[in-house]
C-alpha positions in Angstrom: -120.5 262.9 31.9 -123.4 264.5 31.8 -124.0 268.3 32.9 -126.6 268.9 35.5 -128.6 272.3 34.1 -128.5 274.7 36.7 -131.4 277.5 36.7 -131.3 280.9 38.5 -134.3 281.2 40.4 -135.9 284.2 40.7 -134.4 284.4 44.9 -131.1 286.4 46.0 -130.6 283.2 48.2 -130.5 281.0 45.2 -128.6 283.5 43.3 -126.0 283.8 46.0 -125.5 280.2 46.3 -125.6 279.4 42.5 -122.9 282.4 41.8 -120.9 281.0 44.7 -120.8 277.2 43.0 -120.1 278.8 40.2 -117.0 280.8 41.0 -113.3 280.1 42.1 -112.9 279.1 45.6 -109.9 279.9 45.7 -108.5 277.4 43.3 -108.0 274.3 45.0 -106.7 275.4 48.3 -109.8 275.1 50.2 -111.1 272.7 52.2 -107.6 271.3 52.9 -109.1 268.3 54.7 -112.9 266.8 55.3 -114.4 264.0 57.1 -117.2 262.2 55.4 -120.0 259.8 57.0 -123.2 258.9 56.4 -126.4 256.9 58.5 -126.4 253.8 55.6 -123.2 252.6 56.8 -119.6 252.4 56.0 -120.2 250.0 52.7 -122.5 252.3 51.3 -121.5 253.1 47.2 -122.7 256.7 47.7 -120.2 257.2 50.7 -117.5 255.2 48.9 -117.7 257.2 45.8 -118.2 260.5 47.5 -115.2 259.8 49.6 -112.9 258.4 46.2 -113.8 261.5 44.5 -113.2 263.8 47.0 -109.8 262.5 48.0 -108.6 263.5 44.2 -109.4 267.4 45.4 -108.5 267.1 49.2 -107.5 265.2 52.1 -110.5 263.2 53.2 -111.2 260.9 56.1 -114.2 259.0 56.6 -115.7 258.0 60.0 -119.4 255.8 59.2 -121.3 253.6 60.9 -120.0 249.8 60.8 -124.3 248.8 59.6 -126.9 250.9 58.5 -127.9 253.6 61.2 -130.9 255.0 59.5 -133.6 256.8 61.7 -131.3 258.0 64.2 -131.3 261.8 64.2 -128.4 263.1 66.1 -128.3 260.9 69.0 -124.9 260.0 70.7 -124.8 257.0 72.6 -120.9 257.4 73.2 -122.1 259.9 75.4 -123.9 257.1 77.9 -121.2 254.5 77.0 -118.1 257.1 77.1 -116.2 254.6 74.4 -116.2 253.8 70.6 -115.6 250.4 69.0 -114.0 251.2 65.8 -112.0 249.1 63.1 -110.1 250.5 60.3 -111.5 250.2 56.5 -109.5 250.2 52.8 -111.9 252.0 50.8 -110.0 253.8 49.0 -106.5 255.5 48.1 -105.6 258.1 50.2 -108.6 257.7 52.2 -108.0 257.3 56.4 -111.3 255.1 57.1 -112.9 254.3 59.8 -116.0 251.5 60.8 -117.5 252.4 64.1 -120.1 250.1 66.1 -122.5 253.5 66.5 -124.4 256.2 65.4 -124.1 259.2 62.8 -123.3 261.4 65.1 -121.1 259.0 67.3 -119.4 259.0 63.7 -119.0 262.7 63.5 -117.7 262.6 67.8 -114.9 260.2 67.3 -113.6 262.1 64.6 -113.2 265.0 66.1 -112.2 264.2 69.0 -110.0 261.5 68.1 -108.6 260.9 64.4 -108.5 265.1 63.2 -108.2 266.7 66.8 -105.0 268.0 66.2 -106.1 269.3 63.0 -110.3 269.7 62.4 -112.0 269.2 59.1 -113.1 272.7 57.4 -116.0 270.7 56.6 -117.9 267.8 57.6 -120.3 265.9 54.6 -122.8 263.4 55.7 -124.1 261.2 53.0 -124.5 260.7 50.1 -127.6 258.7 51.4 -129.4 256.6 48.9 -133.2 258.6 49.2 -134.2 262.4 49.9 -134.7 263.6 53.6 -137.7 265.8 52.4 -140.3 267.6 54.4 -140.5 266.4 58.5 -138.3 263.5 57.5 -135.5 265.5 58.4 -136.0 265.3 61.7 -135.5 261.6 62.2 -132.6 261.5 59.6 -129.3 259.6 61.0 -127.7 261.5 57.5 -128.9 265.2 58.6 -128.4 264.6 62.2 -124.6 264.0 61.4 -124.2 267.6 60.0 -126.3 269.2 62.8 -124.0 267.3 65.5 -120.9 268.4 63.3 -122.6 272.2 63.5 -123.4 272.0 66.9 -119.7 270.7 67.9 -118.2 273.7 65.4 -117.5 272.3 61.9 -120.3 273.6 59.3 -121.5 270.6 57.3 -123.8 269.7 54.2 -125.8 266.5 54.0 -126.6 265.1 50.8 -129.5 262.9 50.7 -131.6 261.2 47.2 -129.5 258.8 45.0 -130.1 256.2 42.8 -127.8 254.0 43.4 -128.0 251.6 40.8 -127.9 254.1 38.1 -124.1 254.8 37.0 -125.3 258.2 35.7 -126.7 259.4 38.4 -124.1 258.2 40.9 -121.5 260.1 38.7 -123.1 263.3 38.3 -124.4 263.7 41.5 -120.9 262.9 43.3 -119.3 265.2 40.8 -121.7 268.0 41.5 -121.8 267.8 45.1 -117.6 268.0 45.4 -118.0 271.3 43.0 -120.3 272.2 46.2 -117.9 271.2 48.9 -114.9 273.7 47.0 -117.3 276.3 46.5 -117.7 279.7 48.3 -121.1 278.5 49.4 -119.7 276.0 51.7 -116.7 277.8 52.5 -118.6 280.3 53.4 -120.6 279.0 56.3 -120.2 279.1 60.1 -121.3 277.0 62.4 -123.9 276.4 63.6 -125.1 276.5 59.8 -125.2 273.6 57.7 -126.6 272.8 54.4 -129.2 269.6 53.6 -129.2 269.1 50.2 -131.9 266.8 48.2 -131.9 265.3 45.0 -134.1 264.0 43.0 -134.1 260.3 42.8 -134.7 260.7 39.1 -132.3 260.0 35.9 -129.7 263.0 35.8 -130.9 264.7 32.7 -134.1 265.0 33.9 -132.6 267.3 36.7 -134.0 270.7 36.2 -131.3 272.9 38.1 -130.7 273.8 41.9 -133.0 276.0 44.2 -132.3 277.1 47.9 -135.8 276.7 49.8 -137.3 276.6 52.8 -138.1 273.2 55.2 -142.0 272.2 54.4 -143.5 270.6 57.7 -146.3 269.5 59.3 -146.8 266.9 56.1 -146.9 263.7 58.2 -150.1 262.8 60.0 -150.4 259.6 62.3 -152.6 257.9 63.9 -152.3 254.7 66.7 -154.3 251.3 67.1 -154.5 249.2 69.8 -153.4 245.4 69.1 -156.7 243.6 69.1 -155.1 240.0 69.6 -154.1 240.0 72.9 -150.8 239.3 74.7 -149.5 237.0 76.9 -148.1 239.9 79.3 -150.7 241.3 80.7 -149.0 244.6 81.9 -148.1 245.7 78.7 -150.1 246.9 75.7 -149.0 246.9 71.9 -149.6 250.2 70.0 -149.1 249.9 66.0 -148.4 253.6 64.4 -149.7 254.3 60.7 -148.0 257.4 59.0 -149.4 259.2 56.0 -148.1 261.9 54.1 -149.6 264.8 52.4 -147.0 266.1 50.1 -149.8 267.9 48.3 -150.1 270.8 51.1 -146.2 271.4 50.8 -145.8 275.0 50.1 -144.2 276.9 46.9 -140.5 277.5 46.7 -140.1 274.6 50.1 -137.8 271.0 49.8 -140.5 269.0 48.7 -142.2 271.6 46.2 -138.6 271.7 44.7 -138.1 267.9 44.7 -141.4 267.5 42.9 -140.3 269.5 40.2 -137.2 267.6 39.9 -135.0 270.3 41.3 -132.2 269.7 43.5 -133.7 271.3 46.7 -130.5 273.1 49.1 -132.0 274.4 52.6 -129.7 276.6 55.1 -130.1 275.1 58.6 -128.7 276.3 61.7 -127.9 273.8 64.6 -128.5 276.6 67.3 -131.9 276.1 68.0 -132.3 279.3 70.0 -134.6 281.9 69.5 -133.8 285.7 69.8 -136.7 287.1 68.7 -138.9 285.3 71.3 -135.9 286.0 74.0 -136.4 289.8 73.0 -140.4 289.5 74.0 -139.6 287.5 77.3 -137.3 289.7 78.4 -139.3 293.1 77.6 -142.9 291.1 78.9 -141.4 290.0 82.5 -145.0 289.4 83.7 -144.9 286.4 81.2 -143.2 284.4 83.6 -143.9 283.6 87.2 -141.2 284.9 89.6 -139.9 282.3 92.1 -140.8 282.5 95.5 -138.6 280.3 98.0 -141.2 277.7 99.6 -142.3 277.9 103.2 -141.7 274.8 105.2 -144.7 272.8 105.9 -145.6 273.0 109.3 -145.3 269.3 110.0 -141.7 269.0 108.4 -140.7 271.1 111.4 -141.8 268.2 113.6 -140.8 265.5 111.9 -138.4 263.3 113.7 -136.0 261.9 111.1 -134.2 258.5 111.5 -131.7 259.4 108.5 -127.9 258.6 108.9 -125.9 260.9 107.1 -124.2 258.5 104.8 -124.0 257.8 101.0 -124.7 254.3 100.3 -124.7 251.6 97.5 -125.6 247.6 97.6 -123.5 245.4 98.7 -122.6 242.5 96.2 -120.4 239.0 96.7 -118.6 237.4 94.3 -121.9 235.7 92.8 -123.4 239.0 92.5 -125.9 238.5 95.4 -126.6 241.4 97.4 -126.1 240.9 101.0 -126.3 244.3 102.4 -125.7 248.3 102.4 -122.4 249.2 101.5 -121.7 252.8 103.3 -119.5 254.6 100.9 -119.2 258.0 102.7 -119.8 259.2 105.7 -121.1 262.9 106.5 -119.1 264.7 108.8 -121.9 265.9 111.1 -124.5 263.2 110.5 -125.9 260.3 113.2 -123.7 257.7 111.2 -120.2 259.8 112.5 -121.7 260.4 115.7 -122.5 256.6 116.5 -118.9 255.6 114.7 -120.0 254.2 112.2 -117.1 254.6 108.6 -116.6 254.5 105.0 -117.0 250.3 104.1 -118.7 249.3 106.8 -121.6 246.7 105.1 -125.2 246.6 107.1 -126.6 243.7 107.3 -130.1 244.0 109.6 -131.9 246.9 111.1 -133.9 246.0 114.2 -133.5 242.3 112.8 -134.4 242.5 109.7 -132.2 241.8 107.1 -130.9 243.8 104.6 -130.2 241.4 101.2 -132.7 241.0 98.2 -135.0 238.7 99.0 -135.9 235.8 96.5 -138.2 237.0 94.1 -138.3 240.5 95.4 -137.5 243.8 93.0 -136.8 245.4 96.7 -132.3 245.7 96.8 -131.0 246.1 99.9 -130.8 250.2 99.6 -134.7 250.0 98.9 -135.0 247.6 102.6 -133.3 250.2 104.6 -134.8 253.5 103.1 -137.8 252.5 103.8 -137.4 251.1 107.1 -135.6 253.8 108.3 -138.6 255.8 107.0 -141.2 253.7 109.8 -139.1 255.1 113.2 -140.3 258.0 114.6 -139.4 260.2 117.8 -137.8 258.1 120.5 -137.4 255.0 118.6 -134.3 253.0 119.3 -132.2 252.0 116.5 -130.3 248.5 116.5 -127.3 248.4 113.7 -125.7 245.1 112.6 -122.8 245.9 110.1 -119.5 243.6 108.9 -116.0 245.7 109.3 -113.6 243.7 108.6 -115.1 240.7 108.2 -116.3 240.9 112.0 -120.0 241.1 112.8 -121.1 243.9 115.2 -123.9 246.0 116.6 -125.2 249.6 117.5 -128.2 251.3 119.3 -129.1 254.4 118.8 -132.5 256.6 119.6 -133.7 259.1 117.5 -134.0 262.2 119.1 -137.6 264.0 119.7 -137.0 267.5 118.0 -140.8 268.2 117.8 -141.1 271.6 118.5 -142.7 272.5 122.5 
């Protein structure tokens, strides 16, 4: 096994961290349990090994997306869908794994909440992904977004991103080094909403020239749009290609990709609280900064608007095909024209003033757009006429809308 050389940069951040790697934390005691995932997917050899090695020192679990998730940031789409399809995995001895049809951060969601709620990681690590997140990449990254979701939710985090995978070597002495950096003080040490990103060279291991703890270089990535000149079939939409280029050469000393480009393992200190005090501080002390609110005055002519609205919540009303046949009333307002006229909760109507309300052939109109915007047209001292189904009887109502113009 070769020894990754590990310099002491001329920084108190990089000494702290290095001196914290360095020392006993607290023999093997800590973390008593992690969860591992990644953005490349569950089958990923980085994971896999990560996981296997890690599993020797503490209790690990591992929660990854079922295919590659890459590109994601930390979007949760469990939080539109409100479930998780998951399957269990073998990859390992004394390893609880978990595939799940979803994102990073889905990942990190389930297994909190679900697998480790009854007793939460100490620390969640994202990766080991097969290719640095330098520079802006970070943003987009499926393997940081992870460990910002896991900060955001309470557990710090590190992701580990740049491995060459096919090299043995480098496989073995960067999984080797990063569990020393999982039982060290540095990672005990931190409280969410921090979390470390970590970056390694995708280089041969001995070529490695030590660890330094940088800042985030950005505004590297330019880009620029063309139109598609050949045409399309659709004549509403337009196709946009987007060209990216990236100017690693502006990067600035002692940042992620200045590190990386002299081949050392580049560790920058995020925080998932995106807040900012100091600007709070000026906002607060420069109150003319911000407009103060003043309640609007009603427009003149909303005061003599006669309104033909019924005081109901509605929905379309669908048969067994799916075809929508009319407005479902789901609730009906106490005080509104609907109560006043008799009209209740599952009633169906089916015409106003004739017309009906279902979707048309062809039509984007459903039957909630139909009677909105009729109901829109009457105006002071119109009559009404109602046809609704209760109970699978057909009926009718008049009513007038009232002339509240003011006199």
């Amino acid at each position: 096994m070769k020894i990754l050389r590990v310099i002491v940069m001329a920084t108190s951040a990089t000494a702290i961290l290095l001196a914290a790697m360095t020392s006993a934390a607290s023999g093997t005691s800590w973390p008593a349990r992690v969860l591992v995932t990644n953005d490349n997917g569950i089958a990923d050899p980085g994971l896999i090994e990560l996981a296997r090695a890690l599993a020797l020192v503490t209790e690990t679990h591992v929660v990854a997306p079922a295919a590659d998730q890459s590109g994601m940031s930390n979007l949760m789409s469990a939080v539109r869908e409100r479930q998780f399809r998951i399957e269990k995995r073998d990859i390992g001895a004394g390893i609880e794994a978990y595939a799940l049809d979803g994102t990073p951060a889905d990942c990190v969601v389930f297994g909190l909440a679900g697998p480790l709620r009854e007793q939460l990681p100490d620390l969640v690590i994202s990766g080991i992904n097969g290719g640095p997140n330098l520079g802006d990449d970070w943003f987009g990254s499926g393997t940081i977004g992870a460990a910002r979701c896991s900060a955001y939710l309470g557990i710090p985090a590190i992701a580990v991103s740049g491995l060459d995978d096919d090299d043995p070597d480098a496989m073995r002495a960067v999984v080797d080094w990063v569990v020393a950096l999982v039982r060290s003080d540095a990672a005990r040490e931190l409280r969410a909403p921090q979390y470390l990103t970590v970056s390694v060279p995708v280089v041969h291991p001995s070529s490695i020239e030590g660890v330094e703890v940088v800042t985030r270089a950005r505004g590297l990535v330019t880009g620029s749009l063309e139109v598609d000149s050949t045409g399309s079939d659709d004549r509403k939409w337009q196709t946009w290609h987007l060209s990216l280029t990236v100017d690693s050469s502006i990067a600035p000393k002692r940042s992620d990709v200045d590190a990386a480009a002299r081949n050392m393992i580049a560790v920058v200190p995020m925080r998932a609280d995106e807040s900012d005090p100091a600007l709070g501080e000026t906002l607060r002390a420069r109150a003319d900064l911000i407009p103060d609110w003043e309640p609007p005055q009603a427009h003149p002519s909303a005061l003599n608007e006669c309104r033909a609205g019924l005081g109901v919540t509605i929905d379309d009303a669908e048969d067994s095909s799916g075809r929508e046949w009319g407005v479902l009333i789901v609730q009906v307002m106490p005080k509104g024209r609907a109560a006043e006229i008799g009209l209740r909760a599952e009633d169906v109507l089916v015409a106003l003033n004739g017309t009906p309300l279902v979707t048309a052939r062809g039509s984007s109109d459903d039957p909630v757009d139909v009677i909105q915007r009729l109901l829109g047209e009457f105006g002071c001292g119109d009559t009404v006429t109602l046809d609704y189904v209760r109970n699978n009887e057909r009926r009718q109502i008049n009513f007038t809308i009232p002339d509240t113009r003011q006199r």
